[in-house]
N, C-alpha and C positions, 0 to 999 in steps of 0.2 A: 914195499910189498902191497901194501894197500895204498891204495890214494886218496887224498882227500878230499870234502866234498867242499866245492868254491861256493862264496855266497852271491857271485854276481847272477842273476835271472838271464834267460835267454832274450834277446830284445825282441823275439815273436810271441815272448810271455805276455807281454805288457800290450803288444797290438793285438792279440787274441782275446786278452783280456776285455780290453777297450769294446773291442767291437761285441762281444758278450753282453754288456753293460748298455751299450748303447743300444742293441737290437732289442734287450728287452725294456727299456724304457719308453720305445719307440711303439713296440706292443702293447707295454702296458695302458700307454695313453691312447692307444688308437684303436683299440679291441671296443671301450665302450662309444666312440662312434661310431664305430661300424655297426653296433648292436643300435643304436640312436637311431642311426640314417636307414636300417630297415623297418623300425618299428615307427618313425619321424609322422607317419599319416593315421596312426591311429585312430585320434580322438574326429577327424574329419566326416570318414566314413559313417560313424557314429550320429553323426548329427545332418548329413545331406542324406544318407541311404533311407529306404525304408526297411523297418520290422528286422531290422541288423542289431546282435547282441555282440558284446567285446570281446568273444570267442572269434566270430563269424569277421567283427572289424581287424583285428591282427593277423587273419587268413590274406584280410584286404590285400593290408598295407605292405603284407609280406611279398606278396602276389604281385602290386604295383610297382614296387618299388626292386623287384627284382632284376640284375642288372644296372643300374640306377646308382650304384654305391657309392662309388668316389665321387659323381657327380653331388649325389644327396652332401655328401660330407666337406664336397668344397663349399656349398650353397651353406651349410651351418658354420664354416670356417667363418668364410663373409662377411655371415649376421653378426656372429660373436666378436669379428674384429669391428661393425660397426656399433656394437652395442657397447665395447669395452669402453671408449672415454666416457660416455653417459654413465656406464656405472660406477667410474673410479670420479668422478664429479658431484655424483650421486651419496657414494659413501662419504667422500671428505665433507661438502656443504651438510651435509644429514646427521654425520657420525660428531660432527663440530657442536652444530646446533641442539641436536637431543643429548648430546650429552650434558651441554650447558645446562638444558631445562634437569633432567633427569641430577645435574651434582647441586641444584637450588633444592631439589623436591627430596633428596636423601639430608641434605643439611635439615631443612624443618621437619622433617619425620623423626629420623634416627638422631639423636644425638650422641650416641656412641657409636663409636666408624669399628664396626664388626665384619668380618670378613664375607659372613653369611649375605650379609643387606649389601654389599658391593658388589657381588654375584649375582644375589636376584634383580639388581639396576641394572646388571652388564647384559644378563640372558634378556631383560625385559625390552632393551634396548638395541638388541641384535635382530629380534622379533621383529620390532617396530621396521629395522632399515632395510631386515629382508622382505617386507610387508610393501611395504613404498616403495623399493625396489621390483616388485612383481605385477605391480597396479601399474607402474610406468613401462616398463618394456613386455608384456605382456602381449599386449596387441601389436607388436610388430614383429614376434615373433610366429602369432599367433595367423598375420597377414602371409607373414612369409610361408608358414606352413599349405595356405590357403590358394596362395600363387603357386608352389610347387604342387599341389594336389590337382588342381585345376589345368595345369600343363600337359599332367600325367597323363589325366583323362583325357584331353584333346588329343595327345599322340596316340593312346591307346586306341582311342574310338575313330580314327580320324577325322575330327571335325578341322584341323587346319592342309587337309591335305587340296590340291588345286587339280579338278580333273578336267582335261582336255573338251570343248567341243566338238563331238563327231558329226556332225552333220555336212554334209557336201556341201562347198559353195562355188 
C-alpha cells in the first residue's frame, strides 16, 4: 500500500550539487577581485591629481577603470602568479631564519616554556615576515599599478592614438 522510500540519491542530485558548490566557490573568490580591479587605481590618483580627496579619488578609479574588469583582474592574476615563488622563498628562508633567532631569544628570556611567551614569539614573528614581506614586493606592485594607471590615461585621453596627415601632396 504504501511504498518505501529508497536510500539511493538521484545521480543529478550529486551533479546539481556539485555545481552549487562549485559556482559558489567560484563567486566567493572572485567577488573580491572584481571589487580590487575597480578600486586597484585609488591610491594613484591621489598622488598625481591636484586638490583630489579619497572621496573624489574612488569616483576616479571607479570611472577609469570602468569596463576594464577582467582585464584589470587578469593584470593582478599575472602579478600574484609572478610574485608567488618570491613569497613562498620569502617565507621559508625568513620563517627558517627568525625563527631560529626568535627560539635563542625565548630560551634566555623565558625559562619556563609557557604558552603565553610562545604566542607572543609566534604573533611577534608573523609581524616581522609579513613586514619584510611588504618592503619587498611592494614596489612591484606598486609599479604595476602605475603602468596600469598610465595606460588608462593614454587610452582615455588619447595620447597614443596615430593621426593621419592631411595635407595634399
Amino acid at each position: 500500500m504504501f511504498s518505501q522510500p529508497t536510500n539511493q540519491a538521484s545521480p543529478y542530485s550529486n551533479l546539481l550539487f556539485t555545481i552549487i558548490i562549485v559556482t559558489t566557490i567560484i563567486a566567493v573568490y572572485l567577488s573580491p577581485l572584481w571589487f580590487n580591479s575597480r578600486l586597484f587605481l585609488t591610491d594613484l590618483p591621489l598622488v598625481t591629481e591636484d586638490n583630489i580627496n579619497y572621496i573624489q579619488a574612488i569616483k576616479l578609479s571607479r570611472k577609469l577603470t570602468k569596463g576594464l574588469t577582467l582585464c584589470i583582474i587578469a593584470i593582478i592574476f599575472v602579478a600574484f602568479l609572478i610574485t608567488l615563488p618570491i613569497q613562498i622563498l620569502l617565507w621559508l628562508i625568513l620563517s627558517f631564519g627568525l625563527g631560529i633567532i626568535f627560539a635563542r631569544i625565548s630560551e634566555l628570556l623565558f625559562t619556563q616554556s609557557g604558552s603565553n611567551y610562545n604566542f607572543t614569539i609566534t604573533t611577534i614573528l608573523l609581524i616581522i615576515l609579513n613586514l619584510i614581506n611588504g618592503i619587498i614586493l611592494m614596489p612591484f606592485w606598486q609599479s604595476v599599478k602605475s603602468v596600469v594607471y598610465y595606460d588608462i590615461i593614454c587610452r582615455r585621453e588619447g595620447y597614443d592614438l596615430k593621426l593621419r596627415d592631411r595635407s595634399v601632396e
